[in-house]
PDB file of N, CA, C and O in Angstrom:
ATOM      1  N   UNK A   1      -5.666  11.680 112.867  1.00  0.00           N
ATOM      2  CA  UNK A   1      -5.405  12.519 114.013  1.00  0.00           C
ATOM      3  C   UNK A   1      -5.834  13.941 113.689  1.00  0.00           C
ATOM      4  O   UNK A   1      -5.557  14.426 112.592  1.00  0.00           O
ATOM      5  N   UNK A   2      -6.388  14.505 114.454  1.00  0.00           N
ATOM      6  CA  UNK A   2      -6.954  15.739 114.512  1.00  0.00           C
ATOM      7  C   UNK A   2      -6.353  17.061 114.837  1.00  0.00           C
ATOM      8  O   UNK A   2      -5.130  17.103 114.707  1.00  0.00           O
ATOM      9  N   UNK A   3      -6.999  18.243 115.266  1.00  0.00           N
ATOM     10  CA  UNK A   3      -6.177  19.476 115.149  1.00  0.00           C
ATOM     11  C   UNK A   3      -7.127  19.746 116.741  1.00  0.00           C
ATOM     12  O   UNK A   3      -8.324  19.531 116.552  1.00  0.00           O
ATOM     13  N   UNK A   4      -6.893  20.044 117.783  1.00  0.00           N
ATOM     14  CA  UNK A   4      -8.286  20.925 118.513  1.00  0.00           C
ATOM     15  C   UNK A   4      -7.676  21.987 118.979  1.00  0.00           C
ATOM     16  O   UNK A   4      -6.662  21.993 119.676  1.00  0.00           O
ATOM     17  N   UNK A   5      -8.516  23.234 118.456  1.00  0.00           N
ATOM     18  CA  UNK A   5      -7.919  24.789 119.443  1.00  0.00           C
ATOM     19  C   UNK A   5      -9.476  25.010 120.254  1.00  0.00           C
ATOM     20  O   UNK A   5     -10.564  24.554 119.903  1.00  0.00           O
ATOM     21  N   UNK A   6      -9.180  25.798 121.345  1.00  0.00           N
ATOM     22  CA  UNK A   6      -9.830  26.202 122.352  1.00  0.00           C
ATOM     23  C   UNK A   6     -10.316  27.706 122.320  1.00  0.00           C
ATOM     24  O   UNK A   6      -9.694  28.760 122.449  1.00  0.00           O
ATOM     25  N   UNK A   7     -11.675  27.421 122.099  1.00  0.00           N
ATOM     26  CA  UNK A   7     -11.858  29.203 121.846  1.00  0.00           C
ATOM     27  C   UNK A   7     -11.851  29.966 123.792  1.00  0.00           C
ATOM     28  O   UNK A   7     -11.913  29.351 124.857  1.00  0.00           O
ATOM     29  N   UNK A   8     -11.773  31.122 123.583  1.00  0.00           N
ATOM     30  CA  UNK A   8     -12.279  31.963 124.737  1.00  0.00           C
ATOM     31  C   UNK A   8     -13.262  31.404 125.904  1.00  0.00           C
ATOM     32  O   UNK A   8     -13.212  31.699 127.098  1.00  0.00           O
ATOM     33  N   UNK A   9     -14.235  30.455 125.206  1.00  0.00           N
ATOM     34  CA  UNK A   9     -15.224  30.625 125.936  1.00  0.00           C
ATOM     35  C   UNK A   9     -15.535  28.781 126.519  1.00  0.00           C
ATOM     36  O   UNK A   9     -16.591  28.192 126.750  1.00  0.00           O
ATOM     37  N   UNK A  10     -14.203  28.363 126.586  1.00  0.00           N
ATOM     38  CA  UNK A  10     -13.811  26.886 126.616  1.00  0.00           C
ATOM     39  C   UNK A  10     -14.198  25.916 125.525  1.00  0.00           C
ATOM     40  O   UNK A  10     -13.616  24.834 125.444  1.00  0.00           O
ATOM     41  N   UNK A  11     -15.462  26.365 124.411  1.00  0.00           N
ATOM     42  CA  UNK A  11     -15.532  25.308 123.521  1.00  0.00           C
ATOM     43  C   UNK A  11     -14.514  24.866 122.885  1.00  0.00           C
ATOM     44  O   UNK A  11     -13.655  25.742 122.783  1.00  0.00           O
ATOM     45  N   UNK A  12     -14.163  23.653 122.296  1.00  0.00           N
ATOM     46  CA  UNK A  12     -13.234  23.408 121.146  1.00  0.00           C
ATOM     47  C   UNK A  12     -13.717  22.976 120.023  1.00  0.00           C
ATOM     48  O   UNK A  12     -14.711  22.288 119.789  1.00  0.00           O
ATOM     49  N   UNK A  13     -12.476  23.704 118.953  1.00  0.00           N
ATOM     50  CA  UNK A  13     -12.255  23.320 117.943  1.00  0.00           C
ATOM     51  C   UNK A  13     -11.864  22.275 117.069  1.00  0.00           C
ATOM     52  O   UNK A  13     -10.701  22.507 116.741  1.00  0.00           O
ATOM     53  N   UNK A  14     -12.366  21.000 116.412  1.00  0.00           N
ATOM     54  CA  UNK A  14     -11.338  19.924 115.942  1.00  0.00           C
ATOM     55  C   UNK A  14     -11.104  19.337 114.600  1.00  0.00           C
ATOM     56  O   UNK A  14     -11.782  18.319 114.459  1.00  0.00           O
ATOM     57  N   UNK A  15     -10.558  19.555 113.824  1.00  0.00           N
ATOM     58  CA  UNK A  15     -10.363  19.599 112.509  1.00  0.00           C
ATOM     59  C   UNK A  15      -9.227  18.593 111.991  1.00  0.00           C
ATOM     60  O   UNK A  15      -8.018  18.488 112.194  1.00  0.00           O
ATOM     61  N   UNK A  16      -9.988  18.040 111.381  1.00  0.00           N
ATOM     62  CA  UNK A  16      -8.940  16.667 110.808  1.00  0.00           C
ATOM     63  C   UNK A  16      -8.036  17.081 109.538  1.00  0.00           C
ATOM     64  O   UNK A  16      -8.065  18.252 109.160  1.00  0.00           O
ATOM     65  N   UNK A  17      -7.385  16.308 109.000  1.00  0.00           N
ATOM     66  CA  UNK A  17      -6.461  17.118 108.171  1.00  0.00           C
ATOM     67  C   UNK A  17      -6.676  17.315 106.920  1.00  0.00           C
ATOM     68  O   UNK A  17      -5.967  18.017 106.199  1.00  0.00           O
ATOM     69  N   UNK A  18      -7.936  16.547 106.484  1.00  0.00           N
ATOM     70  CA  UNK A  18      -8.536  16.873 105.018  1.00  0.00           C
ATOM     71  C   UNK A  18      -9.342  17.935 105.576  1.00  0.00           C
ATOM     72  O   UNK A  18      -9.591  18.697 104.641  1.00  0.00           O
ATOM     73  N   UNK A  19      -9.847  18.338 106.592  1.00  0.00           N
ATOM     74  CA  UNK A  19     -10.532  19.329 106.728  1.00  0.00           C
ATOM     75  C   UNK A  19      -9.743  21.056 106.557  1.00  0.00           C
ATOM     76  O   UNK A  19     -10.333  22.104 106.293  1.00  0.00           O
ATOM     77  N   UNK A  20      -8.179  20.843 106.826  1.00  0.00           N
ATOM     78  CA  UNK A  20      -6.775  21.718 106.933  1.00  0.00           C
ATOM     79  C   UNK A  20      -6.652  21.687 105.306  1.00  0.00           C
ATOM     80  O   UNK A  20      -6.604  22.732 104.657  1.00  0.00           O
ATOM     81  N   UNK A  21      -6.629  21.047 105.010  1.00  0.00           N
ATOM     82  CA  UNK A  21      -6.545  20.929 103.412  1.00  0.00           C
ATOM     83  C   UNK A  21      -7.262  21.484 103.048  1.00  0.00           C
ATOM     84  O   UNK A  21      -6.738  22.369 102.372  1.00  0.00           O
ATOM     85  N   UNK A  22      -8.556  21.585 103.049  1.00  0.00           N
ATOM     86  CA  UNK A  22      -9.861  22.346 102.245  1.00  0.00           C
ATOM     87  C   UNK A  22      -9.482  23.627 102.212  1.00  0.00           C
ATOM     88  O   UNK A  22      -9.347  24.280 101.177  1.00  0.00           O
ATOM     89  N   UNK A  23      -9.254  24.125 103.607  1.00  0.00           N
ATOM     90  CA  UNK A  23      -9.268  25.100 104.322  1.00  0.00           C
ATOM     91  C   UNK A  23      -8.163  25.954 103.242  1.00  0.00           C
ATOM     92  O   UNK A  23      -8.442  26.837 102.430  1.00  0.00           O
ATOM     93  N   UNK A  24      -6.905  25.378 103.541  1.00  0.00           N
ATOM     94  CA  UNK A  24      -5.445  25.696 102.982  1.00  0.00           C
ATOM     95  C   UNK A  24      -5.995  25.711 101.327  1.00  0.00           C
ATOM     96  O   UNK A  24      -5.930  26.906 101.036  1.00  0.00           O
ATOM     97  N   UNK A  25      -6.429  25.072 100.284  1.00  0.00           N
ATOM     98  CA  UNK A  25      -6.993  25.062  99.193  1.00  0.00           C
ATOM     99  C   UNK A  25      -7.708  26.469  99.116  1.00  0.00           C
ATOM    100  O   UNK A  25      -7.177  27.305  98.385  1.00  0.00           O
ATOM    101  N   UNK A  26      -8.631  26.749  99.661  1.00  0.00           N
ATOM    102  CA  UNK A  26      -9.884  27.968  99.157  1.00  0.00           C
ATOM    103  C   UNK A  26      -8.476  28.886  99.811  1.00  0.00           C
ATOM    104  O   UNK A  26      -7.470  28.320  99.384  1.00  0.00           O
ATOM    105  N   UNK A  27      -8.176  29.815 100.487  1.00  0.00           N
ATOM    106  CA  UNK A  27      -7.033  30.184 100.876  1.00  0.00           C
ATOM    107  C   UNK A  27      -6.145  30.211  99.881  1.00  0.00           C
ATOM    108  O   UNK A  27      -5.586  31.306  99.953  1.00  0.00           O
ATOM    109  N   UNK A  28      -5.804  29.719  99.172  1.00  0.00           N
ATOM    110  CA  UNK A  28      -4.795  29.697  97.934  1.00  0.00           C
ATOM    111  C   UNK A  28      -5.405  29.990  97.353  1.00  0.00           C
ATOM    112  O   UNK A  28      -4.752  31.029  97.441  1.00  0.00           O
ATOM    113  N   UNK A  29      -5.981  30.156  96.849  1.00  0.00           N
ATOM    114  CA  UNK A  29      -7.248  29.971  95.648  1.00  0.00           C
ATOM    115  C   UNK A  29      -7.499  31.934  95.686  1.00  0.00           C
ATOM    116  O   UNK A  29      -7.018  32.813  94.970  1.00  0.00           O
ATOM    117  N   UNK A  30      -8.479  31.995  96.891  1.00  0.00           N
ATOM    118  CA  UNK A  30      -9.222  33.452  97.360  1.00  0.00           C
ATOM    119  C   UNK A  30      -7.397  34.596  97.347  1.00  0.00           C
ATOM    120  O   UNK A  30      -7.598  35.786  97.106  1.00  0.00           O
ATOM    121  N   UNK A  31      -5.979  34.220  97.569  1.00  0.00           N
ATOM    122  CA  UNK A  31      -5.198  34.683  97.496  1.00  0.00           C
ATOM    123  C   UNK A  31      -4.656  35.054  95.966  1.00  0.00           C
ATOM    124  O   UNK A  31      -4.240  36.192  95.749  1.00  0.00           O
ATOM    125  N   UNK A  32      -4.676  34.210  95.082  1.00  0.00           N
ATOM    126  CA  UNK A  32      -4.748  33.909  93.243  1.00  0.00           C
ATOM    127  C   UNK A  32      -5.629  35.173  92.693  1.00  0.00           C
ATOM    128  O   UNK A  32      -5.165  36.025  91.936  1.00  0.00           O
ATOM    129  N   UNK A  33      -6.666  35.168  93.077  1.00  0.00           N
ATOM    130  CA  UNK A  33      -7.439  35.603  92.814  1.00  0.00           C
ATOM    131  C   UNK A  33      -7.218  37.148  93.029  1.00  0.00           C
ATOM    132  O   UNK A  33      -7.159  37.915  92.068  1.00  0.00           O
ATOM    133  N   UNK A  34      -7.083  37.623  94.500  1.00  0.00           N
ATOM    134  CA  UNK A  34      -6.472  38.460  94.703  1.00  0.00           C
ATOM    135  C   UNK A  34      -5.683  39.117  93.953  1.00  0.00           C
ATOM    136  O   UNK A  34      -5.884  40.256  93.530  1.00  0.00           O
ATOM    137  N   UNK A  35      -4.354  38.147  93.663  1.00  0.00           N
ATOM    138  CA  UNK A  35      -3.461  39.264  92.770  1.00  0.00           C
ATOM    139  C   UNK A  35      -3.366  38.941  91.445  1.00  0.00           C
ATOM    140  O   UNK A  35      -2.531  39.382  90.656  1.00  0.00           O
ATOM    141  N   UNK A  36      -4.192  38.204  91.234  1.00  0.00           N
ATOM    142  CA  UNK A  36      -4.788  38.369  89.505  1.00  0.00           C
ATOM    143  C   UNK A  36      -5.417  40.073  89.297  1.00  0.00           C
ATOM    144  O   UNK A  36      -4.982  41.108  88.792  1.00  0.00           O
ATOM    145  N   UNK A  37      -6.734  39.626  90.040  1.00  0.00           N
ATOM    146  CA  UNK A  37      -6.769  40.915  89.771  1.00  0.00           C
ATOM    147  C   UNK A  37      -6.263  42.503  90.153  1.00  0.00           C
ATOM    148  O   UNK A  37      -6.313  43.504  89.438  1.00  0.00           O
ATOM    149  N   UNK A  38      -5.776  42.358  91.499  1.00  0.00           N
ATOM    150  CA  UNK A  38      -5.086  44.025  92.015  1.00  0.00           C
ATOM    151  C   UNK A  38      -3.182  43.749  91.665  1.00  0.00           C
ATOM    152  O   UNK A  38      -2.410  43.509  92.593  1.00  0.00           O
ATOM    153  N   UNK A  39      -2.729  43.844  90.247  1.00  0.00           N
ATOM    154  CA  UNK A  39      -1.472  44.021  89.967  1.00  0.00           C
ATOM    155  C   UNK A  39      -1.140  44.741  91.437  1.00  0.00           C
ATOM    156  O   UNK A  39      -0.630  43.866  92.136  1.00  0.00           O
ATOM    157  N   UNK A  40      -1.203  45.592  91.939  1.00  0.00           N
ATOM    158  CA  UNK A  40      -0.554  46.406  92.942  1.00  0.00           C
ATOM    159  C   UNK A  40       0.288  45.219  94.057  1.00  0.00           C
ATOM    160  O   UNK A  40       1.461  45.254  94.428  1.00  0.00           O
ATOM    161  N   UNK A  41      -0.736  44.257  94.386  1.00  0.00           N
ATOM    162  CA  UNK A  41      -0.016  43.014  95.453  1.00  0.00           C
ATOM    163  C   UNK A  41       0.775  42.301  94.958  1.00  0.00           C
ATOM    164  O   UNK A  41       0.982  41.346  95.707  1.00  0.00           O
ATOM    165  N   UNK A  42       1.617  42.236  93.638  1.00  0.00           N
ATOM    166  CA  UNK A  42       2.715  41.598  92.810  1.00  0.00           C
ATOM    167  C   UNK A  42       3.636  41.888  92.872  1.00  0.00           C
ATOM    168  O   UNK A  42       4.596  41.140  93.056  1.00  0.00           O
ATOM    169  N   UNK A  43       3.683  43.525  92.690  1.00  0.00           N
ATOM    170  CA  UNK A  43       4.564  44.835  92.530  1.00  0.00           C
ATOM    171  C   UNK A  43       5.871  44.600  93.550  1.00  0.00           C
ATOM    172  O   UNK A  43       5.922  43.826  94.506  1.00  0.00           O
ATOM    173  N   UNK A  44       6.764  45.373  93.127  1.00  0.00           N
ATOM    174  CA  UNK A  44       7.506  45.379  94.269  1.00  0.00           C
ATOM    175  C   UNK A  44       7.460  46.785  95.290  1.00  0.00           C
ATOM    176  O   UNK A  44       7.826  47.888  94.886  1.00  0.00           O
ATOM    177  N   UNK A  45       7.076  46.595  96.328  1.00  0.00           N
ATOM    178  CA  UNK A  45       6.682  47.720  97.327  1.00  0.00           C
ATOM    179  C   UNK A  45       8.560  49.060  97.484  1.00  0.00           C
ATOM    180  O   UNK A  45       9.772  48.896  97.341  1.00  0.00           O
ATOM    181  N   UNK A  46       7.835  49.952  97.760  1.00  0.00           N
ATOM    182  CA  UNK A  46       8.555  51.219  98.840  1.00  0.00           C
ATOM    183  C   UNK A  46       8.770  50.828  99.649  1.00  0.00           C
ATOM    184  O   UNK A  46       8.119  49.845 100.001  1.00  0.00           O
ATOM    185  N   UNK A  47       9.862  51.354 100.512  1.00  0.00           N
ATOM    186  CA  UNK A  47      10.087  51.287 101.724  1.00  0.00           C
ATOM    187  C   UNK A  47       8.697  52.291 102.469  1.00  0.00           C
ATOM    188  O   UNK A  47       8.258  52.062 103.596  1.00  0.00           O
ATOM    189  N   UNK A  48       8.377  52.973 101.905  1.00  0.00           N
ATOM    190  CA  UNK A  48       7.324  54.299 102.578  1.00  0.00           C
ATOM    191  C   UNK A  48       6.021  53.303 102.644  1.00  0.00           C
ATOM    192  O   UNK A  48       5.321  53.500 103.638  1.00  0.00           O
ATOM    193  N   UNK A  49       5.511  52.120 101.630  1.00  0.00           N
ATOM    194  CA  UNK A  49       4.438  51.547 101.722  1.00  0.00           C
ATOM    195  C   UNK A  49       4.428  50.769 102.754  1.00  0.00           C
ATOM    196  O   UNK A  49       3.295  50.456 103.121  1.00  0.00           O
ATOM    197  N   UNK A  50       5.624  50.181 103.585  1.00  0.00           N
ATOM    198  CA  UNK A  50       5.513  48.891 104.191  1.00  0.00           C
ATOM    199  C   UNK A  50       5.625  50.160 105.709  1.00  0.00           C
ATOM    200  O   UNK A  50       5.126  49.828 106.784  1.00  0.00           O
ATOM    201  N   UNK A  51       6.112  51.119 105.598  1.00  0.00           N
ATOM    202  CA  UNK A  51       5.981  51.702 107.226  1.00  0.00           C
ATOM    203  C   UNK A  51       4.740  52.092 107.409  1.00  0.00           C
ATOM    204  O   UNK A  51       3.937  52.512 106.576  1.00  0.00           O
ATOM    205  N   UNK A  52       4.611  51.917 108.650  1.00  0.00           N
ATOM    206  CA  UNK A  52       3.543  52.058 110.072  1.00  0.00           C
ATOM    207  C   UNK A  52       3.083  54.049 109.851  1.00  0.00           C
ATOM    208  O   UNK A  52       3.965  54.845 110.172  1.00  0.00           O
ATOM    209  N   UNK A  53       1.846  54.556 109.365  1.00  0.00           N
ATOM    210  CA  UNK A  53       1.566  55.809 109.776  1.00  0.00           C
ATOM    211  C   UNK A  53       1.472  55.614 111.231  1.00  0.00           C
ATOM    212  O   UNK A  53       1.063  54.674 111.913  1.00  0.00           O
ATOM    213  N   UNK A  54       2.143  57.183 111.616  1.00  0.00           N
ATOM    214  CA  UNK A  54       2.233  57.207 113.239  1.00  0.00           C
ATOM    215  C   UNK A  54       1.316  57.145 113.947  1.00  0.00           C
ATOM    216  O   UNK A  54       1.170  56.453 114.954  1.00  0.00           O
ATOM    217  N   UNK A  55       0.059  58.463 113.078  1.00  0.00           N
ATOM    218  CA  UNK A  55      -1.399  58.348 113.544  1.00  0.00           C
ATOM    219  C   UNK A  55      -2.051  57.042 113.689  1.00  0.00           C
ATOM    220  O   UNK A  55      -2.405  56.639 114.797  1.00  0.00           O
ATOM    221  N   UNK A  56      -2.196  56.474 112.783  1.00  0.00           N
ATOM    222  CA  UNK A  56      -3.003  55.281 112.454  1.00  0.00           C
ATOM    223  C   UNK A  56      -2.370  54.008 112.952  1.00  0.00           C
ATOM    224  O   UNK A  56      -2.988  53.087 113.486  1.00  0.00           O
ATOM    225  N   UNK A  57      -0.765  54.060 112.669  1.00  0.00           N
ATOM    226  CA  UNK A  57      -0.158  52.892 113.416  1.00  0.00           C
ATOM    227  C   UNK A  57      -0.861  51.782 112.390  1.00  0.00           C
ATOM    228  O   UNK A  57      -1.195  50.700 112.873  1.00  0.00           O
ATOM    229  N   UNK A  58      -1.066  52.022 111.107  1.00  0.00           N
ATOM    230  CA  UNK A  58      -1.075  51.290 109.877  1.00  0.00           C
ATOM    231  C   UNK A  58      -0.548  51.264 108.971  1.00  0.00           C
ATOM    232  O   UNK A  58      -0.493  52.425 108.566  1.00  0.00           O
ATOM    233  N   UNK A  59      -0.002  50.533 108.222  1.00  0.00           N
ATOM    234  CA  UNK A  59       0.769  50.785 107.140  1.00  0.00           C
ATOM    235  C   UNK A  59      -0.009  50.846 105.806  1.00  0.00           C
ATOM    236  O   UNK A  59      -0.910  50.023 105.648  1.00  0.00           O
ATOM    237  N   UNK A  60       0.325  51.978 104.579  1.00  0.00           N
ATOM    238  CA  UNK A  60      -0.396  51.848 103.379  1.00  0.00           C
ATOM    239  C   UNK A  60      -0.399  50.454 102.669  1.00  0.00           C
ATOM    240  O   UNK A  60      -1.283  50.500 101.814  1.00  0.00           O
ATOM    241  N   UNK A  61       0.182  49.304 102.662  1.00  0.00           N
ATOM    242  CA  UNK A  61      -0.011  48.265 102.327  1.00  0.00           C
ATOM    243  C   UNK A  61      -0.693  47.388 103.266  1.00  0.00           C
ATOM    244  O   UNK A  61      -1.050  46.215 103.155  1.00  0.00           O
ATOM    245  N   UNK A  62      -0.759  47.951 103.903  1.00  0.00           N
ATOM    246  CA  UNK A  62      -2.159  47.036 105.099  1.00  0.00           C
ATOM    247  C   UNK A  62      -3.206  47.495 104.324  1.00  0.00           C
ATOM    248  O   UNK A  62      -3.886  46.809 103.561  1.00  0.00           O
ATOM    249  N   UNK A  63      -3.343  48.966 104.597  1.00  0.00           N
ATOM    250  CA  UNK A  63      -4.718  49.750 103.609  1.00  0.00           C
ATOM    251  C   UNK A  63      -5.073  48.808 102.811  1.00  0.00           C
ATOM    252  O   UNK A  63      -6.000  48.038 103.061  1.00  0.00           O
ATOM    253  N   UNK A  64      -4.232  48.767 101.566  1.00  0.00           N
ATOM    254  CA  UNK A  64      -4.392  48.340 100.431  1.00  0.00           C
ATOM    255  C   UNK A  64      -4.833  47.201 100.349  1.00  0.00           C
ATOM    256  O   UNK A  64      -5.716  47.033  99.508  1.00  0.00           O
ATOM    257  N   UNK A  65      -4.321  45.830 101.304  1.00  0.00           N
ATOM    258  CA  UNK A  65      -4.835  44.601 101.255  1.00  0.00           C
ATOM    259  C   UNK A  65      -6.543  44.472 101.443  1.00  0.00           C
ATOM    260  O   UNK A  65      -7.336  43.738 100.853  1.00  0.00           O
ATOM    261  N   UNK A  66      -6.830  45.807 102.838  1.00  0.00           N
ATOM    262  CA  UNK A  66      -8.081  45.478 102.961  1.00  0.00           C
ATOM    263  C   UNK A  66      -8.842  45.540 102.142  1.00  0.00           C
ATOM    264  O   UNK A  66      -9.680  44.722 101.764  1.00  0.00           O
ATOM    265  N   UNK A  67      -8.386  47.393 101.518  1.00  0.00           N
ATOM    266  CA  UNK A  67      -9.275  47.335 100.708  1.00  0.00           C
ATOM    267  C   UNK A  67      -9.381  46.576  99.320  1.00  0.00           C
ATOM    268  O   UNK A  67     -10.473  46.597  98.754  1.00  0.00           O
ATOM    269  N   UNK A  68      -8.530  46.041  98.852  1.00  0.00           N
ATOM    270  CA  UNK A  68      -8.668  45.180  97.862  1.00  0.00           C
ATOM    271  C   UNK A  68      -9.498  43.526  98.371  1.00  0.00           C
ATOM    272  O   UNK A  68     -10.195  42.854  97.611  1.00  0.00           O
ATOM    273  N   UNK A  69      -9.222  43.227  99.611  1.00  0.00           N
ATOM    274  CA  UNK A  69     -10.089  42.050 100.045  1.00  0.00           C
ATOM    275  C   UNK A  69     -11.359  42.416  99.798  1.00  0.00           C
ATOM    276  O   UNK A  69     -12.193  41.775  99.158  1.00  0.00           O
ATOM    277  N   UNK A  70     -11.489  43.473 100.327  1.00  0.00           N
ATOM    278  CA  UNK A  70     -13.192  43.670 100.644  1.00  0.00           C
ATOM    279  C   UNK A  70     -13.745  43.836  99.440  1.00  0.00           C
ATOM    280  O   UNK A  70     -14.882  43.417  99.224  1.00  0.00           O
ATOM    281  N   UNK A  71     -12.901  44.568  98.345  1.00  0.00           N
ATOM    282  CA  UNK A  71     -13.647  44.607  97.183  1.00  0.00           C
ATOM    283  C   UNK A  71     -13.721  43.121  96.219  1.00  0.00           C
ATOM    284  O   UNK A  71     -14.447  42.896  95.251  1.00  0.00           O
ATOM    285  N   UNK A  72     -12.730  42.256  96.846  1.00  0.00           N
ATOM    286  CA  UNK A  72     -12.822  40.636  96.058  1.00  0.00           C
ATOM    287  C   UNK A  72     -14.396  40.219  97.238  1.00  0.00           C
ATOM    288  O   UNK A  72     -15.295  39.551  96.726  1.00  0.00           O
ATOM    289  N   UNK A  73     -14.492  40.505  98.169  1.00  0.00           N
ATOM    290  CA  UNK A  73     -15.716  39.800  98.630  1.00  0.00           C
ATOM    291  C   UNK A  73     -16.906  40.004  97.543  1.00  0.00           C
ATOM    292  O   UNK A  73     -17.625  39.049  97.248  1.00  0.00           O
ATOM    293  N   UNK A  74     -17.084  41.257  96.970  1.00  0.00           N
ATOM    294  CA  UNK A  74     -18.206  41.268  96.208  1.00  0.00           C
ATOM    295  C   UNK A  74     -18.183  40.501  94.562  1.00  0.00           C
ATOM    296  O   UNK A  74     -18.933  40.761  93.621  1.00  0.00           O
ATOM    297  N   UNK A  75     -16.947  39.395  94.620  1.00  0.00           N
ATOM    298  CA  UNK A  75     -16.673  38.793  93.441  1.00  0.00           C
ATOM    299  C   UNK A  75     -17.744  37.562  94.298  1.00  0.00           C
ATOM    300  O   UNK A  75     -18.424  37.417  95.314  1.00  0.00           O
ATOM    301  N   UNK A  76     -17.150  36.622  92.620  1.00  0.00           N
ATOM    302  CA  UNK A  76     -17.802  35.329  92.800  1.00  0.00           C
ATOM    303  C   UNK A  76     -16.955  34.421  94.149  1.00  0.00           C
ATOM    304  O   UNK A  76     -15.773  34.600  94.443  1.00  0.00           O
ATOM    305  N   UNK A  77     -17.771  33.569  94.746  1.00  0.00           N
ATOM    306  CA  UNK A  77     -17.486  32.844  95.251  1.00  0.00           C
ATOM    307  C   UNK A  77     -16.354  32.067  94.513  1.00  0.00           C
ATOM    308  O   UNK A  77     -16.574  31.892  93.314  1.00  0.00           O
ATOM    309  N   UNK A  78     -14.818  31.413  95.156  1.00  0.00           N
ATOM    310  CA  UNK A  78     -14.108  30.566  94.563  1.00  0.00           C
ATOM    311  C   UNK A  78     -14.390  29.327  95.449  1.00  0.00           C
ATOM    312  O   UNK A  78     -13.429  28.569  95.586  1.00  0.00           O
ATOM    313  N   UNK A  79     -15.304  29.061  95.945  1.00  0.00           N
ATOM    314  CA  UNK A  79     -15.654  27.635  96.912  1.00  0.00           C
ATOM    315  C   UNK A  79     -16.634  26.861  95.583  1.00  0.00           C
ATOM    316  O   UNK A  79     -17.452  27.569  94.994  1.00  0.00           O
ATOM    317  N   UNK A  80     -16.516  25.815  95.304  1.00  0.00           N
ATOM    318  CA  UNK A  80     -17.812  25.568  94.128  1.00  0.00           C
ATOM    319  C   UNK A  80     -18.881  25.063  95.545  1.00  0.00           C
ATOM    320  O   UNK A  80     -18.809  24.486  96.629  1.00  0.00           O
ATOM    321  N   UNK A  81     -20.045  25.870  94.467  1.00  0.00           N
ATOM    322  CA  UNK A  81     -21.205  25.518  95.482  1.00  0.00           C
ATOM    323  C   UNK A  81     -21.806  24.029  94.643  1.00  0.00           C
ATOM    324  O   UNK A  81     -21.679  23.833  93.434  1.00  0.00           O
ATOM    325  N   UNK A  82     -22.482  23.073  95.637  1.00  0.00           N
ATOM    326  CA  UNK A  82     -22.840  21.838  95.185  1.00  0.00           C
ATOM    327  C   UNK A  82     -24.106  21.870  95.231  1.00  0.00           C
ATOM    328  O   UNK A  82     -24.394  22.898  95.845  1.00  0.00           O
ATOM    329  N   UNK A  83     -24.895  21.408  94.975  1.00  0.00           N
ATOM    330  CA  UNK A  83     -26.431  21.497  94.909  1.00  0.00           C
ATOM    331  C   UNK A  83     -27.120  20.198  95.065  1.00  0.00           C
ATOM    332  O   UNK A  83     -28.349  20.143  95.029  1.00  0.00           O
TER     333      UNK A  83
END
């Protein structure tokens, strides 16, 4: 049995559950990785890190996730590539 979501534009989506698995796997994996390397996402946070700037209506631990994602994008792939 399958999964189907509906994008915007009426196509659907349908994903079986080893396909949810893969998915959920690299996801764990790309998250590991994450706070292997940025100690900071382990830590135990401030109350000042987890509030909303008023301007920005972001919080410094939002900041921080991105920018630590974006800088794991320029790591290795954790998907093994097959050839």
């Amino acid at each position: 049995m399958g999964c189907t979501n509906r994008h915007s534009n009426g196509t659907s989506l349908s994903f079986t559950a080893r396909q949810l698995s893969r998915v959920r796997i690299h996801v764990k994996r790309v998250i590991g990785v994450l706070t292997q390397k940025y100690s900071i996402l382990e830590s135990t946070l401030s109350i000042n890190m987890i509030m909303c700037d008023e301007a920005t209506n972001v919080s410094v631990i939002d900041k921080i996730v991105v920018v630590c994602s974006s800088l794991c994008n320029f790591c290795d792939s954790v998907v093994p590539i097959f050839n």
